[in-house]
C-alpha positions in Angstrom: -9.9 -2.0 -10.5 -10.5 -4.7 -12.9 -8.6 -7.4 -10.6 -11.3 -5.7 -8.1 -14.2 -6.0 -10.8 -13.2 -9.8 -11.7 -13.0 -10.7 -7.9 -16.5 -9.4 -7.6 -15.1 -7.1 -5.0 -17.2 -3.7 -4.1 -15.4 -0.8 -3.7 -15.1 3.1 -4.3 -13.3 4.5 -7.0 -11.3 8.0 -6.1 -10.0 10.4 -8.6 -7.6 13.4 -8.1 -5.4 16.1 -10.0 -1.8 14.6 -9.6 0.7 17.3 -7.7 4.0 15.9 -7.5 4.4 18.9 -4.4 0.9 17.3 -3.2 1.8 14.4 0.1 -0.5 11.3 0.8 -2.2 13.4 3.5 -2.4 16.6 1.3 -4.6 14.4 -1.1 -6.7 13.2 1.9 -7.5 16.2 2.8 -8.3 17.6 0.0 -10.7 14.8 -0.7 -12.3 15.1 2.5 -10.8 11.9 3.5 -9.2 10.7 7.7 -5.6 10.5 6.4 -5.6 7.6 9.1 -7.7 5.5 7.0 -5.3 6.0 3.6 -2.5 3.9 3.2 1.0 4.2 0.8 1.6 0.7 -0.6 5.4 0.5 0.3 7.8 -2.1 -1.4 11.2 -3.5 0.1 13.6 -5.7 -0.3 15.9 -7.8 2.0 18.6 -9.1 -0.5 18.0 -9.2 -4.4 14.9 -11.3 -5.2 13.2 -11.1 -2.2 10.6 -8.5 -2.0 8.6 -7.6 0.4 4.7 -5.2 0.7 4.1 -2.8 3.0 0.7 -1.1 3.7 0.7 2.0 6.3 -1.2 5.6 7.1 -0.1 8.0 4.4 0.9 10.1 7.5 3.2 7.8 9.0 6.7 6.0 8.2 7.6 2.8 7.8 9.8 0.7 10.9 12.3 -1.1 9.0 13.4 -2.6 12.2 9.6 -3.5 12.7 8.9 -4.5 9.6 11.7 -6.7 9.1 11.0 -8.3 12.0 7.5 -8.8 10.8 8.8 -10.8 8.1 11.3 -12.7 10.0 14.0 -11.3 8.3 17.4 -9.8 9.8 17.2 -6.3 7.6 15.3 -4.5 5.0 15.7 -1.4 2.7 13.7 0.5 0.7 13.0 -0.1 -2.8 14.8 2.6 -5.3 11.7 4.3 -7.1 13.9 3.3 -10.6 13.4 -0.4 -9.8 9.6 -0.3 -8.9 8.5 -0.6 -12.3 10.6 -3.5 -13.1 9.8 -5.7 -9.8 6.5 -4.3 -9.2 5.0 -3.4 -12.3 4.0 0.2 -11.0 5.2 3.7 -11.1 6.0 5.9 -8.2 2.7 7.3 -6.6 0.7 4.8 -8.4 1.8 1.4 -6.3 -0.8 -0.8 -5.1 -1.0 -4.1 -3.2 -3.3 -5.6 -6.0 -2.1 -6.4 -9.5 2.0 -6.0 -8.9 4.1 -8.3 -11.2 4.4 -11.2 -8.8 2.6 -11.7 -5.0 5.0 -10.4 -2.8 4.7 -11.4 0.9 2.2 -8.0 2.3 1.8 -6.8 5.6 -0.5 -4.1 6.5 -0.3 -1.8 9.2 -2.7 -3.1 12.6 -4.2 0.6 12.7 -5.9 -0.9 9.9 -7.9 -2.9 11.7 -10.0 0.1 13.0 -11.4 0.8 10.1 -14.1 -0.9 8.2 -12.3 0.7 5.0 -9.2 1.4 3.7 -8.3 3.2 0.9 -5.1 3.1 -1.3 -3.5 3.7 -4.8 -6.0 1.8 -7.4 -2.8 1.4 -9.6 -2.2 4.8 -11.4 -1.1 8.2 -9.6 -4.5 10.1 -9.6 -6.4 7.2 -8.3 -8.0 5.5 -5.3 -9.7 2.5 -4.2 -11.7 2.2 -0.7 -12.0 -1.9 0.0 -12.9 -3.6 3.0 -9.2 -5.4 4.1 -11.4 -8.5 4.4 -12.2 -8.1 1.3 -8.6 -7.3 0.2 -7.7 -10.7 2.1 -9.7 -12.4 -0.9 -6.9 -11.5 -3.4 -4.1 -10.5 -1.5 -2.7 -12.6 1.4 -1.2 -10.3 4.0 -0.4 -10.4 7.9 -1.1 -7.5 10.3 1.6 -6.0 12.1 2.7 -3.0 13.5 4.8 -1.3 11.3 4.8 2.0 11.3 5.8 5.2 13.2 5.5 8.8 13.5 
C-alpha cells in the first residue's frame, strides 16, 4: 500500500481474520466479494534465475502449458512456498504483484479485463487491495494472457 500511496494510486484497502483452512474464494465470500474479480499472485520459474508473475481468479488454476507459452518459454514450474521469501520478498498467502524483491516479467489473466477492478494480496496474509489494472500498469508492467483453467 505504500508503493500504492507513493504512486498516487487510489485504491481500497481489505482486511480479514487469516484461516489457513480458509481458500481465496472462501475469503471472497465471506467479504462479500465476486471470487471472479480476486486474483492469487502466482510465482514460477523456468530454470534458476528466471522468474516469472502470474495473476489469475482465486477460483481457478494456473496453465503451465499456457503460461509458459505466454512467456515464450518451453516449460515452467511452480515456485516452492520455502523459496518465495527469498526471490520474492513475500510469504505464502501474502504475495503480491507490487513491491516483490525484483520486477519479474507479470502476466495477468484476460478475464481480467472484464472488470473495472481487481483485487489481490496488498502484501501481508490478511490483506487486500482493489486497483484498477490500468492503474496497476503504472507500476507493474504485465501482458494479458489466458492463463488459467478450471
Amino acid at each position: 500500500m505504500r508503493i500504492l500511496d507513493a504512486h498516487k494510486i487510489y485504491y481500497r484497502h481489505f482486511e480479514y481474520d487469516v484461516d489457513p483452512n480458509m481458500s481465496g474464494v472462501d475469503i471472497a465470500r465471506m467479504q462479500n466479494q465476486n471470487p471472479d474479480m480476486v486474483f492469487k499472485t502466482l510465482v514460477t520459474m523456468a530454470r534458476p534465475g528466471k522468474y516469472y508473475v502470474f495473476l489469475i481468479p482465486v477460483a481457478r488454476e494456473l496453465d503451465l502449458k499456457r503460461a509458459a507459452i505466454a512467456v515464450n518459454e518451453k516449460s515452467l514450474s511452480m515456485l516452492h512456498q520455502r523459496d518465495l521469501l527469498g526471490i520474492a520478498g513475500y510469504i505464502h498467502g501474502g504475495c503480491s504483484p507490487v513491491g516483490m524483491k525484483k520486477l519479474f516479467p507479470t502476466v495477468l489473466d484476460t478475464s481480467a479485463q472484464q472488470f473495472e477492478t481487481i483485487i489481490f494480496s496488498a502484501g501481508r496474509p490478511g490483506h487486500q487491495v482493489q486497483v484498477a489494472p490500468s492503474d496497476l500498469l503504472k507500476i507493474v508492467p504485465f501482458t494479458f494472457a489466458d492463463i488459467s483453467a478450471e
